[in-house]
N, C-alpha and C positions, 0 to 999 in steps of 0.2 A: 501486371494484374496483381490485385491486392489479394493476400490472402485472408480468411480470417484468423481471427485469435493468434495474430502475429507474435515471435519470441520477444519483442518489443514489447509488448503490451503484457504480455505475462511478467516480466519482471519487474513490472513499475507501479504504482499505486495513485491513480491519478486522485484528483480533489472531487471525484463524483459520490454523492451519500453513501451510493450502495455499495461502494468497493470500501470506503473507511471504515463502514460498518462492518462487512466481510473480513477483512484484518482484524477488525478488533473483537470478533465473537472468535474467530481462528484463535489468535493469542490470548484469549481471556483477559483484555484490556478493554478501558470505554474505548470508544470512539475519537474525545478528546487525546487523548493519550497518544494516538496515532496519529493524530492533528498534529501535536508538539514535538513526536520524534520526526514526523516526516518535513519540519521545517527545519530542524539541526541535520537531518542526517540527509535528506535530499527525497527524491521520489523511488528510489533502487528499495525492490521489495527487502530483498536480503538486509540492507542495511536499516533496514525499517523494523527489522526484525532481531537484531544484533541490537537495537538502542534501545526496545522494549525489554 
């Protein structure tokens, strides 16, 4: 049985509006900006957050 808000899904930043958006008012970055790190750095929050 699936859980919600699995540790899967908290680490990762998928391509949906409202989570790019969420990262990027968090970090004080547009939107695009997390577009461009999450294509060099992968979808791993952490590291999404290490290349901002």
């Amino acid at each position: 049985m699936a859980t919600r808000g699995s540790k899967v899904e908290r680490n990762s930043v998928s391509n949906q509006p409202h989570e790019i958006k969420y990262e990027a008012h968090k970090e004080g970055v547009s939107a695009e900006d997390i577009t461009k790190a999450k294509k060099s750095a992968g979808n791993q929050r952490k590291n999404i957050e290490k290349k901002v």
